[in-house]
KESEZA-761718 format. One record per residue (C-alpha): residue number from 1; z, x, y. Coordinates in nm, 2 decimals, decimal comma. Each point is the difference from the previous one (the first is absolute). Example, Ala and Ser with C-alpha at 12.3 -4.5 7.8 and 13.67 -1.06 7.14 Angstrom:
BEGIN
[site 1 [0,78 1,23 -0,45]]
[site 2 [-0,07 0,14 0,34]]
//
This chain:
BEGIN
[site 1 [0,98 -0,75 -0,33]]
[site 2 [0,15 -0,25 -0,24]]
[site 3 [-0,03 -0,35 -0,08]]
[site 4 [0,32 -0,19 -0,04]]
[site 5 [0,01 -0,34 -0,21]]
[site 6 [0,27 -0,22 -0,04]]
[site 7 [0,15 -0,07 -0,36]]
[site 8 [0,22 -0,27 -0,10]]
[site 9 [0,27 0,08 -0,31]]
[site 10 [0,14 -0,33 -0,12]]
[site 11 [0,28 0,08 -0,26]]
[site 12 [0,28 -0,20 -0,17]]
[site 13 [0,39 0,19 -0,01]]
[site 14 [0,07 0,09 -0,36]]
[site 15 [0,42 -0,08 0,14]]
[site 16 [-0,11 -0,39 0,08]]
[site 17 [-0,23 -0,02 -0,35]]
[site 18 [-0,13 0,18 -0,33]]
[site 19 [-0,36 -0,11 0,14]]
[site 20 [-0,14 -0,26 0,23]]
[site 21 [-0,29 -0,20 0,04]]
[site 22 [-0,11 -0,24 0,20]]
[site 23 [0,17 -0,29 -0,26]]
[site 24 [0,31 0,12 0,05]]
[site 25 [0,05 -0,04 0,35]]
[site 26 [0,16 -0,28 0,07]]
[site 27 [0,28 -0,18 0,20]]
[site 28 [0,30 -0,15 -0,12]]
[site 29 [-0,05 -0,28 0,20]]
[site 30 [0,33 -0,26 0,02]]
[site 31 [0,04 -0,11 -0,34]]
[site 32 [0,35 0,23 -0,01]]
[site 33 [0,15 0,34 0,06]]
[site 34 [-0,15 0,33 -0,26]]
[site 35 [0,32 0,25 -0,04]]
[site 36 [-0,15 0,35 -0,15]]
[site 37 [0,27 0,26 -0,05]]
[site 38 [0,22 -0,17 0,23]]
[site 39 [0,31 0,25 0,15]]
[site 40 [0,14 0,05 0,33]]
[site 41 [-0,19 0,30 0,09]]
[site 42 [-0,23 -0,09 0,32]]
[site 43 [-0,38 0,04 -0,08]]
[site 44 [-0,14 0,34 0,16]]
[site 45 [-0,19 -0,05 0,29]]
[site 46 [-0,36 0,04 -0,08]]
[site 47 [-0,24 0,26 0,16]]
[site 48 [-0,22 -0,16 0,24]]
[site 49 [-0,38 0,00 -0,13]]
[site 50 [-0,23 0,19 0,26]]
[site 51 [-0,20 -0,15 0,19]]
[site 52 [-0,34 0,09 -0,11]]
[site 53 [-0,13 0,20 0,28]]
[site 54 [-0,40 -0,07 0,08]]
[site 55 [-0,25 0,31 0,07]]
[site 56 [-0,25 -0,19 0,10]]
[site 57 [-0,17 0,11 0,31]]
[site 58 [0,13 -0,25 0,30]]
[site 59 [-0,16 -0,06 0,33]]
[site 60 [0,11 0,17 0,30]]
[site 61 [0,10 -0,20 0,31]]
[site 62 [-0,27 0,09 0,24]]
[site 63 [-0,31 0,22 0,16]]
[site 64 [0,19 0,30 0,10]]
[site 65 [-0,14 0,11 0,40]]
[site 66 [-0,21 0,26 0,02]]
[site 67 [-0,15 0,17 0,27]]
[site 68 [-0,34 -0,18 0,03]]
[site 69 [-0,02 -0,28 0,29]]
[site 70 [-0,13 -0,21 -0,25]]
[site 71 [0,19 0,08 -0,32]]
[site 72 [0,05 -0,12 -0,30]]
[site 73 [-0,05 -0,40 -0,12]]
[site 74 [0,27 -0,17 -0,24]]
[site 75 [-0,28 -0,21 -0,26]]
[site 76 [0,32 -0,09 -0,19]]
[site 77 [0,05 0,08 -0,35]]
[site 78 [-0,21 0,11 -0,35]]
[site 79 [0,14 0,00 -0,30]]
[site 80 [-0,06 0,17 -0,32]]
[site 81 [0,17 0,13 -0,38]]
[site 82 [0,20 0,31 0,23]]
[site 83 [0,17 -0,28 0,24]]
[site 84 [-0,10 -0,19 0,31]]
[site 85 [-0,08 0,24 0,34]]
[site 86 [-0,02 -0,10 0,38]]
[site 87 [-0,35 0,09 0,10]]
[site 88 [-0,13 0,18 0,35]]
[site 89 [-0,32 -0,01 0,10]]
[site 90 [-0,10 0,29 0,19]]
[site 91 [-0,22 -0,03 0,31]]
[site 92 [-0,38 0,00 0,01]]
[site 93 [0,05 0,33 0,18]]
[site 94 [0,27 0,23 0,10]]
[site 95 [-0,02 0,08 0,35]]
[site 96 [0,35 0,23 0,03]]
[site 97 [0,16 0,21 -0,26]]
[site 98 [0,18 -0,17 -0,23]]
[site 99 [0,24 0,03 -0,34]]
[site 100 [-0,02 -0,21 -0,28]]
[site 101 [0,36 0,04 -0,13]]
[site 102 [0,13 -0,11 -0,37]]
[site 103 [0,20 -0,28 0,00]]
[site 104 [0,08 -0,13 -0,33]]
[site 105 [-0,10 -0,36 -0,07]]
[site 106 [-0,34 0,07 0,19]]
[site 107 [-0,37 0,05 0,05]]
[site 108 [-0,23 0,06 0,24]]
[site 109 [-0,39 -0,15 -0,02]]
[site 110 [-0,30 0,15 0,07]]
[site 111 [-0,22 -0,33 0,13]]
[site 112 [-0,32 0,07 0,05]]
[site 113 [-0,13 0,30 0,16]]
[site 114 [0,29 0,23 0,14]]
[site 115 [-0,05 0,28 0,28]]
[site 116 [0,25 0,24 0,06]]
[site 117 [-0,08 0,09 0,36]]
[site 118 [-0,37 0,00 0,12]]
[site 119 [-0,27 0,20 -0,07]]
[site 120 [-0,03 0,31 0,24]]
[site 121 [-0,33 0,10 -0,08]]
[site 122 [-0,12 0,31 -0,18]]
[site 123 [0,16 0,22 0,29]]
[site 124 [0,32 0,04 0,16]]
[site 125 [-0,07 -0,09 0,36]]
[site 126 [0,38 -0,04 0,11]]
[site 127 [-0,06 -0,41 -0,03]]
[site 128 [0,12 -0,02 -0,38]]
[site 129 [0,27 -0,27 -0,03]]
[site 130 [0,26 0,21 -0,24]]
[site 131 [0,13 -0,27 -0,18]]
[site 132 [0,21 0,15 -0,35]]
[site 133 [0,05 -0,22 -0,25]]
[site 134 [0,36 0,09 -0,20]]
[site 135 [0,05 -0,13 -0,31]]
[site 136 [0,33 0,08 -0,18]]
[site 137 [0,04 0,08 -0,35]]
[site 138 [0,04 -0,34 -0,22]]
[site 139 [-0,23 -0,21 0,19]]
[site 140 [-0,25 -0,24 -0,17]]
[site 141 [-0,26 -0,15 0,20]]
[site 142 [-0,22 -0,20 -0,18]]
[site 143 [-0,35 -0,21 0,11]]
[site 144 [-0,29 -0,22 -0,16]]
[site 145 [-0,34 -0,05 0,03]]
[site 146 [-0,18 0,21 0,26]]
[site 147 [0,32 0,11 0,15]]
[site 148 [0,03 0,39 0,08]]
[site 149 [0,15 0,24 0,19]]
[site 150 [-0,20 0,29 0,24]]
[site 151 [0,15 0,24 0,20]]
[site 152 [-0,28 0,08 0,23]]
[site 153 [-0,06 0,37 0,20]]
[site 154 [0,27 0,08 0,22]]
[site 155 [0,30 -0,16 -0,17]]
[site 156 [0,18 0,10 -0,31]]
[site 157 [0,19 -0,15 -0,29]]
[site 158 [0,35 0,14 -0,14]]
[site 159 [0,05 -0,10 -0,31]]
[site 160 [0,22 0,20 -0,15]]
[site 161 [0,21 -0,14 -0,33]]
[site 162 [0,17 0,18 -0,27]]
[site 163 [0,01 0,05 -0,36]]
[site 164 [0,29 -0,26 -0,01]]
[site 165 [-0,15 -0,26 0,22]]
[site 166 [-0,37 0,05 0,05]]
[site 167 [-0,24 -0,23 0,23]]
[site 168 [-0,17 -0,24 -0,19]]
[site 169 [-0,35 -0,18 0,18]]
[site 170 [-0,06 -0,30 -0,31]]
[site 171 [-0,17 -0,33 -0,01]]
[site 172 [0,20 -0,36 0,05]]
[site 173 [-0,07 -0,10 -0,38]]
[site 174 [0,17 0,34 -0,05]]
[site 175 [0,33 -0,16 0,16]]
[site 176 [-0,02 -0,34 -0,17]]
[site 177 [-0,04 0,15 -0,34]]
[site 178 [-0,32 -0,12 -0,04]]
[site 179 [-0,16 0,32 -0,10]]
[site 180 [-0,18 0,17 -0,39]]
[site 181 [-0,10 0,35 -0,06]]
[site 182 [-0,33 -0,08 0,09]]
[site 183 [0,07 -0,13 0,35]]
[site 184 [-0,15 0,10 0,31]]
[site 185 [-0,24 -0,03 0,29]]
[site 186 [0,31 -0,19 0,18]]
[site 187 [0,01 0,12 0,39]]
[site 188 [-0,16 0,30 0,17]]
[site 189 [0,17 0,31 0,02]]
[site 190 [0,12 0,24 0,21]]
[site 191 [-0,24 0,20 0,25]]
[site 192 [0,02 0,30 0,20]]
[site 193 [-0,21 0,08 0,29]]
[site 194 [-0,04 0,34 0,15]]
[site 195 [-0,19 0,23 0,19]]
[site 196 [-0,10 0,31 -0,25]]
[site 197 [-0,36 0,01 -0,01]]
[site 198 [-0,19 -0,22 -0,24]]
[site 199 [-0,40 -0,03 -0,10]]
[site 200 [-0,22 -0,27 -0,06]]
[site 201 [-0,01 -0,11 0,37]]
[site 202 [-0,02 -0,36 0,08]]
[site 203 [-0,14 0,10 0,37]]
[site 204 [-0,42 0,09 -0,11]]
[site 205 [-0,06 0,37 0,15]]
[site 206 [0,37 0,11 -0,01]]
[site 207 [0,11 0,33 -0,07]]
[site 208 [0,22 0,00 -0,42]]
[site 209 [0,37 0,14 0,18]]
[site 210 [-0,02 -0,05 0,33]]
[site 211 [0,20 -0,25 0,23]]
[site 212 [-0,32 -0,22 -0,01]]
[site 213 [0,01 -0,03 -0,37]]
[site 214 [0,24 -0,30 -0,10]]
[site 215 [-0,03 -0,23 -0,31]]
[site 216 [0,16 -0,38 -0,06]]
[site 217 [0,21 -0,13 -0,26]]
[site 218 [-0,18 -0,18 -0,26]]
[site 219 [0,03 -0,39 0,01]]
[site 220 [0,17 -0,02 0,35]]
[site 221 [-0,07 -0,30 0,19]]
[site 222 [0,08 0,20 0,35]]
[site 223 [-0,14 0,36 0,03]]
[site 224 [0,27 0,21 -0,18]]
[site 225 [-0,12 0,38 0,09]]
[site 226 [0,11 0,34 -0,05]]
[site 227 [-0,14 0,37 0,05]]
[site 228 [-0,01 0,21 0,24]]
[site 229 [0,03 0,40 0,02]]
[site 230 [0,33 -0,01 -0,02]]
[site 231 [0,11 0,26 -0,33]]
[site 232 [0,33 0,01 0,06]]
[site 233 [0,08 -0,38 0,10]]
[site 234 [0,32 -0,18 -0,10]]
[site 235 [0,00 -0,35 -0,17]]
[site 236 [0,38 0,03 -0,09]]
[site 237 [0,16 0,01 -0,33]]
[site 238 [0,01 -0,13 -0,34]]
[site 239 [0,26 0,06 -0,24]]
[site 240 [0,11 -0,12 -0,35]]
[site 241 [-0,26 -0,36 0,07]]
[site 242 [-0,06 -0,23 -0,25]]
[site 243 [-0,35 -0,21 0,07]]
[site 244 [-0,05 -0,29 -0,28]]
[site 245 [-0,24 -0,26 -0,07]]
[site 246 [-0,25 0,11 0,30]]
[site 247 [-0,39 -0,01 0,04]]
[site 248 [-0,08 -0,39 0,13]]
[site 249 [-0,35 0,02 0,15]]
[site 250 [-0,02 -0,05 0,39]]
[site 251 [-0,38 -0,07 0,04]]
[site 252 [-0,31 0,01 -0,24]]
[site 253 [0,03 0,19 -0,29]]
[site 254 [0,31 0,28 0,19]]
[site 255 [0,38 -0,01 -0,07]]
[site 256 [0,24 0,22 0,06]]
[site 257 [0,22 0,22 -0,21]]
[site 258 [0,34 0,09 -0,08]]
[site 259 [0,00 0,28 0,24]]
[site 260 [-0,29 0,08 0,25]]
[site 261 [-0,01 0,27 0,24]]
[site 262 [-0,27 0,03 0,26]]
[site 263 [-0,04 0,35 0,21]]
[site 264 [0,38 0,08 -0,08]]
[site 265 [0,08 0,33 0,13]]
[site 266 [0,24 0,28 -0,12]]
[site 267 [0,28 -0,10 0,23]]
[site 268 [0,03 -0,27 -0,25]]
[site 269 [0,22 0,02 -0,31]]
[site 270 [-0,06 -0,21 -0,28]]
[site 271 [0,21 0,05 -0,34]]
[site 272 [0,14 -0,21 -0,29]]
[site 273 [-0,25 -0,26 0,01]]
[site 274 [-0,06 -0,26 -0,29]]
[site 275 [-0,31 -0,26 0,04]]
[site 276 [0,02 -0,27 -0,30]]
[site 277 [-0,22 -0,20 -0,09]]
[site 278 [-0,24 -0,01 0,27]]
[site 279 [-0,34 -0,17 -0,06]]
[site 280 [-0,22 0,30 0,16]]
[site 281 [0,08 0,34 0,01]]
[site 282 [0,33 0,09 -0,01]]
[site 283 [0,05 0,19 0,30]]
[site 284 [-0,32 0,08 0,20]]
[site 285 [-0,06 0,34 0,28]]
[site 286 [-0,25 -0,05 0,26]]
[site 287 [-0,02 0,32 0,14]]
[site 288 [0,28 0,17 0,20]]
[site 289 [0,21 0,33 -0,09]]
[site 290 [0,36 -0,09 -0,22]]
[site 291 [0,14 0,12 -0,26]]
[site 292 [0,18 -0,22 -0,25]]
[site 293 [0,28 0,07 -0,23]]
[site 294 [0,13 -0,20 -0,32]]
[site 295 [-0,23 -0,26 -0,02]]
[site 296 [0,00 -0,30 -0,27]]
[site 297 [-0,32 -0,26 -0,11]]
[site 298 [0,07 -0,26 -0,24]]
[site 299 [-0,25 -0,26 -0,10]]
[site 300 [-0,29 0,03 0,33]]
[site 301 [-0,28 -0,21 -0,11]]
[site 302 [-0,30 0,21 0,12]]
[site 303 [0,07 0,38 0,08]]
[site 304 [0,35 0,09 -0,01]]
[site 305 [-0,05 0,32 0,27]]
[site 306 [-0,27 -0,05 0,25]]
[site 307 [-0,09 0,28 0,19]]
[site 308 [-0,24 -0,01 0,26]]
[site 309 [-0,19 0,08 0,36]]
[site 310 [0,08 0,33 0,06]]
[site 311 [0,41 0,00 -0,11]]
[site 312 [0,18 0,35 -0,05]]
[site 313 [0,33 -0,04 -0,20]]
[site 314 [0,21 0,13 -0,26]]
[site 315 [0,18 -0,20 -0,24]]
[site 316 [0,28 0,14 -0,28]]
[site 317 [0,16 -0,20 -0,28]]
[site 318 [-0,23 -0,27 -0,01]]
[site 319 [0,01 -0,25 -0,29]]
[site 320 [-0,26 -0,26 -0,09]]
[site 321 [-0,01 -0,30 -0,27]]
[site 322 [-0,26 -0,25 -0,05]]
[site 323 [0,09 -0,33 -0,13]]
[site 324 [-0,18 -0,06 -0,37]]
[site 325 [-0,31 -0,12 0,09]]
[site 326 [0,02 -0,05 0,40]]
[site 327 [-0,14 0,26 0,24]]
[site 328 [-0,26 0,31 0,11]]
[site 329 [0,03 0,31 0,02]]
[site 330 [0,29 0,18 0,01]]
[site 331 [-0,14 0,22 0,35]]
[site 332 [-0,30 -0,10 0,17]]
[site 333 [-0,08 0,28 0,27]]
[site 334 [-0,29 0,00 0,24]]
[site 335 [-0,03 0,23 0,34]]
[site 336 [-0,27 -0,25 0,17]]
[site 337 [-0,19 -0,28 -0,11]]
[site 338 [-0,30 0,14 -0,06]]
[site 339 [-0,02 0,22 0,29]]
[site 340 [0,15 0,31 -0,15]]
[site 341 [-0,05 0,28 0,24]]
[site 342 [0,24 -0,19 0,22]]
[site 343 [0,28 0,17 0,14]]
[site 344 [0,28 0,01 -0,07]]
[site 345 [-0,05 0,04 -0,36]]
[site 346 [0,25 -0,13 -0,24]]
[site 347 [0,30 0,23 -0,14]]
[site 348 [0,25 -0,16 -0,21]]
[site 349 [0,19 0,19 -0,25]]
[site 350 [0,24 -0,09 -0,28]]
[site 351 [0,30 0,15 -0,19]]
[site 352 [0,20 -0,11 -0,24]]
[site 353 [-0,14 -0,28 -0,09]]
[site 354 [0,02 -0,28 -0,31]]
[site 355 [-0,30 -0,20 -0,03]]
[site 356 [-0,03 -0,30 -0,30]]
[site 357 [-0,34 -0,13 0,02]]
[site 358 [0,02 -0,42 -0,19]]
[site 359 [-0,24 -0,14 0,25]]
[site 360 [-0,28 -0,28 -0,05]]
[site 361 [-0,27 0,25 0,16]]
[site 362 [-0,11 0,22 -0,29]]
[site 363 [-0,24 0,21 0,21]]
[site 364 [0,26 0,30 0,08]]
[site 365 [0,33 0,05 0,04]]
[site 366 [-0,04 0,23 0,26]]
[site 367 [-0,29 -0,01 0,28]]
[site 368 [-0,06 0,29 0,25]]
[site 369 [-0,33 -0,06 0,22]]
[site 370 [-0,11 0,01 0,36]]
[site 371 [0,05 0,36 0,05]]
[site 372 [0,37 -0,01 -0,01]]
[site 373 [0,21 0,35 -0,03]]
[site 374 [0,22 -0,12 -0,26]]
[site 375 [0,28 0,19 -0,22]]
[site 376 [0,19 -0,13 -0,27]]
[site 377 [0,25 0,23 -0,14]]
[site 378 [0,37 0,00 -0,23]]
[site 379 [-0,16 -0,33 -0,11]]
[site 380 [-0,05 -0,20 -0,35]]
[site 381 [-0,20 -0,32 -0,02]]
[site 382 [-0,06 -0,21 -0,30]]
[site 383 [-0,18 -0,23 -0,08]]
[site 384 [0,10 -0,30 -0,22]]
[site 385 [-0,35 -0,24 0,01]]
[site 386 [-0,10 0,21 -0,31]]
[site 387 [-0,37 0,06 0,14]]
[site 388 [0,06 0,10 0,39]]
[site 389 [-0,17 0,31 0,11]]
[site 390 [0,29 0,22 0,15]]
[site 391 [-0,22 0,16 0,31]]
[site 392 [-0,31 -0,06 0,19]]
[site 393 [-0,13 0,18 0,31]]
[site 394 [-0,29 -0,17 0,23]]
[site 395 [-0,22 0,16 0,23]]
[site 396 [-0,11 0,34 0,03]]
[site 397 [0,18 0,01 0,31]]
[site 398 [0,33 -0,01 -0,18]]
[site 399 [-0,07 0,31 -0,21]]
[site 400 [-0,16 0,22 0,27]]
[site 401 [0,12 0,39 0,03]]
[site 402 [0,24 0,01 0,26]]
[site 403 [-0,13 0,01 0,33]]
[site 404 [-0,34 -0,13 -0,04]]
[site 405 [0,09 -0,28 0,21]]
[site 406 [0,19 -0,02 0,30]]
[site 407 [0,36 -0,03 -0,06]]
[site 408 [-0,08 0,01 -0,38]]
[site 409 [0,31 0,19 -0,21]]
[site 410 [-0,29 0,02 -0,31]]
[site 411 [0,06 -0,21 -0,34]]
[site 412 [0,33 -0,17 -0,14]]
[site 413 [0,26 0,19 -0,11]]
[site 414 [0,20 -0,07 -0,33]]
[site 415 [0,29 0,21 -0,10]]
[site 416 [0,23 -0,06 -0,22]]
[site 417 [-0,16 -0,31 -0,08]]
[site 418 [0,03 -0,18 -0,35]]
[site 419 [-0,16 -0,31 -0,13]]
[site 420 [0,00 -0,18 -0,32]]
[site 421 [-0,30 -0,23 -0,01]]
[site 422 [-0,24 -0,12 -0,31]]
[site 423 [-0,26 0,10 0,29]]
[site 424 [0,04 0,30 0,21]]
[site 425 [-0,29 -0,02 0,25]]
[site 426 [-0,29 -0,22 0,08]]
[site 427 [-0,34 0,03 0,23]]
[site 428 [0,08 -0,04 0,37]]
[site 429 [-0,29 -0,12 0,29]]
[site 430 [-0,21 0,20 0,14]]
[site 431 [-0,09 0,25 -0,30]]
[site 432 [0,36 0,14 -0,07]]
[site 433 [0,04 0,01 -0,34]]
[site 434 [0,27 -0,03 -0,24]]
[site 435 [-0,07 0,35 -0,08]]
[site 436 [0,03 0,08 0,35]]
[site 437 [0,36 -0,12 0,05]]
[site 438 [0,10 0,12 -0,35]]
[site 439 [-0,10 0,34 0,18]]
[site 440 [0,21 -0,07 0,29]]
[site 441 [0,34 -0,13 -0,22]]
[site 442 [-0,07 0,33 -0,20]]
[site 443 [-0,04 0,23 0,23]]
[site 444 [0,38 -0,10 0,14]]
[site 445 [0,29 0,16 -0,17]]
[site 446 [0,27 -0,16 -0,30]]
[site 447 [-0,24 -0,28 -0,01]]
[site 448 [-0,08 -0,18 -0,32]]
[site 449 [-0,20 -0,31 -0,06]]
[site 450 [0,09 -0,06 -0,35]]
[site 451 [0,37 -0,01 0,13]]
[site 452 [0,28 -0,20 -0,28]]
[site 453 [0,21 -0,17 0,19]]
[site 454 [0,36 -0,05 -0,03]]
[site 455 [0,16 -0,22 0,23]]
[site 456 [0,27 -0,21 0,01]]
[site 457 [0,09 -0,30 0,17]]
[site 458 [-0,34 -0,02 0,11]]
[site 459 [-0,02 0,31 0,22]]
[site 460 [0,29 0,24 -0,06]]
[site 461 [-0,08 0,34 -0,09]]
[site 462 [0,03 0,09 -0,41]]
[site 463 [-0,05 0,31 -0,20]]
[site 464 [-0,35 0,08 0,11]]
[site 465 [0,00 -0,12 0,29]]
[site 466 [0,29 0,25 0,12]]
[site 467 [-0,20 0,28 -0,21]]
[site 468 [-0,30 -0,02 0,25]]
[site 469 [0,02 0,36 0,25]]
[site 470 [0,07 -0,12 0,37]]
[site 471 [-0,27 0,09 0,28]]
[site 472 [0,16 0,07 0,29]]
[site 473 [-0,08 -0,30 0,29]]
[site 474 [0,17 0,18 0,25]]
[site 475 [-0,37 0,23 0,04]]
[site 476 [-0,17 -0,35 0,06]]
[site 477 [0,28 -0,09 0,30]]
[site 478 [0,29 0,10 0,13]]
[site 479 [0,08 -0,39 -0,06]]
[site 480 [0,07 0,08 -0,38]]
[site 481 [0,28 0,08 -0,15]]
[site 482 [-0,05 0,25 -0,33]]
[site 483 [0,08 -0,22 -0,31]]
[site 484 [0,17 0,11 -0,33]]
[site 485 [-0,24 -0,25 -0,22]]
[site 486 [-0,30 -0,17 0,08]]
[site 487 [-0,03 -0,41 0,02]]
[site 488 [0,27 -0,24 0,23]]
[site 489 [0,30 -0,01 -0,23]]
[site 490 [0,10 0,31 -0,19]]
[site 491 [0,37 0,14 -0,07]]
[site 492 [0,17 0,10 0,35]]
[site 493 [-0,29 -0,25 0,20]]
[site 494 [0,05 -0,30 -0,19]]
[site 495 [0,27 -0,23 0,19]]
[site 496 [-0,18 -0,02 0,33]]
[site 497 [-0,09 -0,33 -0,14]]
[site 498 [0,31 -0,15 -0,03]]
[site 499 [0,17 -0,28 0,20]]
[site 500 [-0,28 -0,08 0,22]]
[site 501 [-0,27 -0,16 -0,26]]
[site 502 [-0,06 -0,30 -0,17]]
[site 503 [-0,07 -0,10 -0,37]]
[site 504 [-0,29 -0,15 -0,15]]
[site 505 [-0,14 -0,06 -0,37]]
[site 506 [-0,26 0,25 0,16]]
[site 507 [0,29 0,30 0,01]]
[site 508 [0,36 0,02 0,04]]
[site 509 [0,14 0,22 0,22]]
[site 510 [0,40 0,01 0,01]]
[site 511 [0,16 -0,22 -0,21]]
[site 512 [0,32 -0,08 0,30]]
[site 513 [-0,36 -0,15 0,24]]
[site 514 [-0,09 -0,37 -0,03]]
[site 515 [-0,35 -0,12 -0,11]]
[site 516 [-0,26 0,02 0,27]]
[site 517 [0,00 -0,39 -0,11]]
[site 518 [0,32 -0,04 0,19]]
[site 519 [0,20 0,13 0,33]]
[site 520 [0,30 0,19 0,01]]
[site 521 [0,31 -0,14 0,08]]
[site 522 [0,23 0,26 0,20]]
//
């Protein structure tokens, strides 16, 4: 993406004058004819001076039709610095498949709550309404307030950029230029409800995985659900996304983040994702089976990876940053809320990842509790508060031998896994110790808690960093691919952030991508 700004060159032509200023500019007036080097040759004709040519962002004409009886709604126009845009609002809810195409000149509004089709319950009972929202690559859809999108069981998203042109979800002070590095809290998010099985029943008496097992959305006015028993559900497809600016609180003391999925299943792919500057977590699992590949959180304001309820899911080349000062933890990971025999039991699992821990919350940088299987390998985390304690486990639960529970996989695994923190572990709930998880970190291989690191530009692999022996993921899950270095960016791994990001103060990406301050322009 780039960011085109018009220039002005004002210059005087050293044929007419030695040098020019504005006092020497002046007309001859009447008073008499001025002869300079008079002969008979004719003057040359002089090169017409370009028109200077405008790359400002202009509006388009109109709504294009789409395929929704009620469609999209012309609200006029919105300026901002990048140019002046027409703007469609899209409907309350989509009742028939429909694609949002890229037209330059405009954007499409997120007013309020939007639906993509209607809920079809936690099972597929031939009744679902089917509805697939497209949206094509270069599309910017922004919203305000408690405006958010949900695509509810039963119908599926396609949003699909590319490196050159990704999606971006942002905020309207985003558009009129209004926005700091510290910005946020803006509109909703995005939301993705599926059928994969979930815990923490909102129905008393219902049975953790089943069909009768569904959960809400936080904050939402109208009953927002998802769940079901439903592994292998599809909630579409998410590809090179950008969501900025998100986390407005619906009700009470919940909002929304960047990203939130709900019961997603494994039919779903979700890859090149950035959340930025969300006021919660950064992106938040609720359950569901998924696996997630190259995955980007800049500046969340409580945990930047929220993993809860029962989700299974792989992640590779993840990277993290905390703005100075603002934010949680850098991974918050619970199986249940206090009911931790619960099934299913949590299983995420991370490779390759970049963690830099700035946050406000000085607790831990890193928080595994609940009983959650977790595994965090190929990974370096930092931590740049000068007094954060690295790791902390919770629960003795979470560090059971495997199979002493049902569905339990036994402690967390760290492989591969190097920190440099003032503090390397800290006293977790329950009776875990410090000691305890220092056993647990030890007990991995390549790991090493009084890591030095090396990074540049804030989280690309130096020296040491590339020195560190690679554990092989693909044991974990066939979902892995086997690495030549550990963390996100390394040499061969290191451009897969390129084209599709944004800038901040917080980290800078690719020098050719505007400032998450500002759109694109095309």
């Amino acid at each position: 993406m780039t960011n085109f700004h018009r220039s002005l060159v004002l210059g005087c032509s050293a044929l007419a004058l030695a040098s020019c200023g504005a006092d020497e500019i002046v007309s001859p007036g009447t008073g008499g004819n001025i002869t300079i080097n008079n002969t008979n040759t004719p003057a040359p004709t002089p090169t017409p001076t370009p028109t200077p040519t405008s790359t400002l962002v202009t509006p388009a004409a109109g709504c294009p039709t789409i395929s929704d009886p009620v469609g999209l709604t012309d609200t006029g126009t919105i300026s901002g610095p990048t140019g002046t845009y027409r703007v469609c609002e899209l409907p309350e809810r989509f009742t028939a498949s429909s694609t949002l195409p890229f037209i330059n000149g405009l954007l499409y509004r997120i007013n309020g709550r939007v639906d993509v089709g209607t809920d079809g319950g936690p099972a597929d009972t031939g009744a679902d309404t089917d509805v697939e929202l497209t949206i094509e690559p270069g599309v910017i859809l922004f919203s305000s307030g408690s405006g958010w999108m949900n695509v509810n069981r039963g119908n599926t998203i396609q949003a699909v950029g590319t490196a050159a042109r990704p999606i971006i979800f942002t905020s309207r002070d985003n558009v009129q230029g209004l926005n700091t590095v510290n910005s946020s809290g803006q509109w909703g998010g995005l939301v993705l409800s599926g059928r994969a099985p979930v815990t923490d029943c909102i129905a008393p008496g219902a049975t953790p995985g089943t069909v009768a097992c569904e959960r809400q959305v936080e904050g939402a006015a109208q009953p927002a659900l998802f769940g079901g028993a439903t592994a292998g559900d599809d909630s579409g497809n998410l590809d090179y996304v950008q969501i900025r600016y998100s986390g407005f609180v619906l009700s009470g003391d919940n909002e929304l983040q960047a990203l939130t999925t709900g019961g997603v299943g494994s039919g779903t792919s979700i890859s090149n994702i950035m959340s930025y500057n969300s006021s919660d977590d950064g992106v938040e699992f609720f359950g569901g089976q998924f696996d997630v590949r190259n995955l980007i959180v800049v500046g969340a304001e409580d945990d930047s990876l929220d993993t809860d309820t029962g989700v299974k899911s792989n992640m590779q080349n993840v990277i993290v940053v905390q703005r100075p000062g603002v934010g949680d933890t850098i991974i918050e990971a619970d199986s249940n809320n206090g009911l931790e025999e619960q099934t299913p039991r949590q299983k995420t699992q991370i490779s390759n990842a970049t963690f830099i821990h700035n946050g406000a919350e000085q607790d831990q940088a890193i928080r595994i509790r609940g009983g959650a299987d977790f595994a965090i390998v190929n990974s370096v985390l930092i931590d740049r508060t000068g007094g954060t304690p690295c790791l902390r486990l919770d629960l003795p639960e979470t560090i059971r031998a495997a199979g002493a529970g049902p569905d339990e996989d036994g402690p967390p695994v760290f492989e591969s896994f190097v920190m440099d923190c003032d503090v390397d572990f800290r006293d977790g709930s329950g009776g875990v110790t410090a000691a305890q998880t220092q056993a647990i970190y030890d007990g991995g291989s390549n790991n090493d808690a009084g890591f030095t690191n090396t990074l540049t530009m804030t989280f690309v692999n130096g020296a040491n960093e590339n020195g560190v022996a690679v554990f092989d993921p693909t044991s974990l899950d066939a979902f892995f691919t086997l690495p030549t270095n550990i963390g996100a960016a390394y040499p061969g791994n290191d451009t897969w952030i390129q084209g599709w990001t944004c800038n901040s103060a917080t980290v800078t990406f690719d020098a050719a991508v505007s400032d998450c301050s500002s759109l694109p322009v095309y």
